[in-house]
N, C-alpha and C positions, 0 to 999 in steps of 0.2 A: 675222387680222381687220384691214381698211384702219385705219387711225389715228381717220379721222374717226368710224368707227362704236365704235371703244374708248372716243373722248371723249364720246358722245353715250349710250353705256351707263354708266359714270362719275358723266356730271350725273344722269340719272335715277335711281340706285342712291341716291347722296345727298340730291335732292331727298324720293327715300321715305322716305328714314331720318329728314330732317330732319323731314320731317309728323309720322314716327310718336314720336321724342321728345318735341317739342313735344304733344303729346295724351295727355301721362302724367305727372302730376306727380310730384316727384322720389321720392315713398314708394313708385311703382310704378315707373320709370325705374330705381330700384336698391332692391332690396324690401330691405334694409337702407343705414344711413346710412356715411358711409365713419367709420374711428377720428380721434376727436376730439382724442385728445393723444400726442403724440410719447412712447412707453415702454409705453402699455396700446394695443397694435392691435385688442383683443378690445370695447374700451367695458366693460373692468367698473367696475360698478356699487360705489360704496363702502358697505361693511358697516356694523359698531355700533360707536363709538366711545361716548366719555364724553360727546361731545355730542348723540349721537342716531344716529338711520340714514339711512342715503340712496335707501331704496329709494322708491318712490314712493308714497305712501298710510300712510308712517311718520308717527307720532305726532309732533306741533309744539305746544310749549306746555303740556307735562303731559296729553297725550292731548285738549285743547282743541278742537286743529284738525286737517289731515292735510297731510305732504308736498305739493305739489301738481307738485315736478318728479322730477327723477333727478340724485343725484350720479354723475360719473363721474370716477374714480379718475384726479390730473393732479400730478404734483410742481410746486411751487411754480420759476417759470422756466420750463419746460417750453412748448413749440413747439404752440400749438392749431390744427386744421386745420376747414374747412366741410362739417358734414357730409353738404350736399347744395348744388347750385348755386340760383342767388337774387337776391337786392337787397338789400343792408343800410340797414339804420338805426337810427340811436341819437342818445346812447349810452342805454344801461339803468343803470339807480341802483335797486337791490336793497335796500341797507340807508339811502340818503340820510342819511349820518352823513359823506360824507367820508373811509371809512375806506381802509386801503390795499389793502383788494380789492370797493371799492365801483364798479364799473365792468364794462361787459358792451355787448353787440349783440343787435338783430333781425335773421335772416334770414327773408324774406318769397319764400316759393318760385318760381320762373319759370315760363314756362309759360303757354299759352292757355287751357288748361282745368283750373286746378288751381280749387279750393275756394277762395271767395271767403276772403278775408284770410287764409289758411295762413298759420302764420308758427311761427317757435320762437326763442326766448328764451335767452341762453346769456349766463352772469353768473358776475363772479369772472375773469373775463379781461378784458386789455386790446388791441381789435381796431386793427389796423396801419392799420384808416379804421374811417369810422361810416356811410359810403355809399356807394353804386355797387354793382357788377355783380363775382360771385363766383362762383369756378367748386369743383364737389365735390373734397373733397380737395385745395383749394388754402390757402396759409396766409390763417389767419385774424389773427392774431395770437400772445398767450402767457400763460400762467397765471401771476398775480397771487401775491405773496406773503399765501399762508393764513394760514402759521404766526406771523406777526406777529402776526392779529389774531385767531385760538384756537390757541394750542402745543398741540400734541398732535393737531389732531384729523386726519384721513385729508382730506388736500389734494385738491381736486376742483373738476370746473366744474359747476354749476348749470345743468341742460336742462329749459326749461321749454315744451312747447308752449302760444301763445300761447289756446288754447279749452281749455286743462286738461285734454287728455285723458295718457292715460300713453303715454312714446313711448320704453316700454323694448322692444317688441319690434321698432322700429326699428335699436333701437340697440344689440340681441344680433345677433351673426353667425350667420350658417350653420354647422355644425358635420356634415357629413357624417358619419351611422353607422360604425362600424367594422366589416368584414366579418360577415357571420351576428349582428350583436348591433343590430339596427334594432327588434328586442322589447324592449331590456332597457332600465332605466331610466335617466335623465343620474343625474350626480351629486347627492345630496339635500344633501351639506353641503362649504362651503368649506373647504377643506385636508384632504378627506378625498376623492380624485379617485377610488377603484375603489370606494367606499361601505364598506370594511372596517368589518366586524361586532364590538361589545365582545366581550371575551373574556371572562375570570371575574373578580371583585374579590371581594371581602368582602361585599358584597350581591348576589351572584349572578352568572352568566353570561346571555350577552345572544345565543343563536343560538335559533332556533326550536324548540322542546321541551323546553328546559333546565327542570330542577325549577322549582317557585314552591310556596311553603306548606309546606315542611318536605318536599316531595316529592308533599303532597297532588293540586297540581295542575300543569299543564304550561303553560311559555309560549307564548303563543298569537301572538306578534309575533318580530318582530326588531329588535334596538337597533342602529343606524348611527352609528358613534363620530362626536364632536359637539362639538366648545370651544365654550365657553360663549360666547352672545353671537355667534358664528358667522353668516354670511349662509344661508339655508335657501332651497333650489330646488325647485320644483316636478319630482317626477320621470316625471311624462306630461301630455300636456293633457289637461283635463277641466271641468268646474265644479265650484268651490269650494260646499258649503254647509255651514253652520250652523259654532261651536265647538263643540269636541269635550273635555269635559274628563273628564278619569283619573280625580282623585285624590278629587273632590268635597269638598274643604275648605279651597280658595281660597291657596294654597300658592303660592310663585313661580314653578312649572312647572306649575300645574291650567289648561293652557289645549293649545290646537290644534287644527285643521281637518281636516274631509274632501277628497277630491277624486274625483271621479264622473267616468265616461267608457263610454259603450256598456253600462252595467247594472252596471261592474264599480266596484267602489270600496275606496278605501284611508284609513286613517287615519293624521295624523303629529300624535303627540303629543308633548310638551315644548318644543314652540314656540310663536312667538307668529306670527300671518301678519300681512301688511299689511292683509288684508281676509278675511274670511267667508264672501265672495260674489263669482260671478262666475267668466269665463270666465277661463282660464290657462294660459300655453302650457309645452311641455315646455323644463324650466332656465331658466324666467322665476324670478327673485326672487319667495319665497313668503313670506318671512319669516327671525326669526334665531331661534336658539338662547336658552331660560331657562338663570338662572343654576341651573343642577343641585347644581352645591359648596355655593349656601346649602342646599337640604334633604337632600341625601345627601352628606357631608363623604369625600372620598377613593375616591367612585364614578368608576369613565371613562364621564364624558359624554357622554348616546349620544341619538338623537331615536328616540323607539319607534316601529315602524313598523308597521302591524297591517290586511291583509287583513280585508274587512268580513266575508267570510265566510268568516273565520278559517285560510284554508288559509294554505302558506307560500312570502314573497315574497321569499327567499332567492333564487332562480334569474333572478328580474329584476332584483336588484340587486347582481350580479356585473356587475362592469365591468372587463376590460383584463384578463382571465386568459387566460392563455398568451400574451400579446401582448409 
């Protein structure tokens, strides 16, 4: 091909590409956000601490008001990157006390046609500027000493889009099925990554048929081992509806959700969700773990899992056997 006609293929190939970026704002340019902090490349989301949770729609203020961002899990120092390209401005003052992780930025998304004021909110970090022109995954700055000003709690940045909507499934990656298992469910509970089933304790066995009532009757669920307090995953998309409770006598675990999808529906009980209601993708943050140890002392903590109509969902929630 002469020279002049490779340069002139070249400009055109880039001129198209150039139109077709600019006509997509960065949620569809990269239908997830790049990883926000140097050590968690996945964006996880911070679980239950002593001071609360991180998921988005967590209770603030003794059940008052509700999360309105997403922690994502960031050690204190730790390298913050952009997780989409933009315009910055600031700074953001979260708590206006001055304190030593009172500081943050706006990214306001680029782009011709993005939705008038896009923008998201990231606080608890301190940005290397508070303006100009930023590109995805370039550094942003660095995460703000936490633990100074709560010891103990899971060090994180504060992502807030700027119209409150929830921008956790930006900011879960992709996670490509494993061969033949694109039926089975994600994982239901953190640090239990193949869903392993309770075994027997002193109050019973937790697999699908095990006695219940002296042998009277048969378990109609399966219990998915569970620490207490744990982050709880949605394990298909579906909609959420209504609380669902067991035990009907207001107990620290008498709480948990449905989730519907194509007629079929499942229930998880001995959690609490972040919401009732509404749409929810598969291994979106569903909610965490009740403390089990206050009403059953020396049980393995498990979230009971129970097909609405009753058959057994043992075989979707095998995850990573033989693998």
């Amino acid at each position: 091909m002469p020279a002049l006609s490779l340069v002139a293929l070249v400009s055109l190939v880039s001129t198209v590409f150039a139109k077709q970026l600019d006509a997509h704002p960065p949620q569809q340019q990269h239908r997830h956000w790049a990883a926000l902090c140097s050590g968690n490349p996945s964006n996880q989301i911070r679980g239950c601490d002593r001071y609360g949770c991180g998921a988005f729609g967590a209770d603030r203020h003794s059940g008052k008001e509700k999360h309105a961002g997403v922690d994502v899990v960031c050690r204190d120092g730790a390298t913050v990157y952009a997780p989409f390209s933009g315009r910055l401005s600031g700074p953001i003052r979260f708590f206006h006390n001055g304190n030593a992780i009172d500081d943050g930025v706006q990214i306001m998304g680029s782009g011709k046609s993005l939705p008038a004021g896009y923008c998201v909110k990231l606080v608890c970090i301190h940005p290397i500027r508070y303006h100009g022109q930023i590109r995805r995954g370039q550094k942003l700055g660095r995460m703000l000493p936490m633990q100074k000003v709560f010891p103990g709690i899971t060090s994180h940045i504060h992502v807030e889009n700027c119209d409150h909507s929830d921008p956790t499934p930006l900011l879960t990656p992709d996670v490509p099925p494993l061969p033949q298992q694109d039926r089975r469910w994600a994982t239901v509970c953190a640090g239990n990554p193949t869903n392993e089933i309770r075994g027997c304790d002193k109050y019973g066995c937790g697999y699908y048929g095990a006695p219940r009532r002296s042998g009277k009757g048969k378990h109609r669920a399966v219990d998915v081992i569970c620490a207490d307090g744990a982050t709880v995953y949605a394990p298909f998309s579906g909609q959420l509806s209504r609380p669902v409770k067991f035990f009907h006598n207001g107990n620290a675990i008498d709480d948990g959700v449905q989730i519907s999808s194509s007629g079929f529906c499942v229930k998880l009980l001995c959690i609490h969700p972040i919401r009732y209601s509404g749409a929810i993708s598969k291994g979106q943050v569903l909610g965490k773990m009740l403390p089990m140890q206050r009403v059953f002392p020396g049980i393995t903590s498990h979230i009971h899992i129970e097909n609405c109509d009753h058959s057994d969902p043992t075989s979707n929630l095998e995850r990573g056997k033989g693998q």
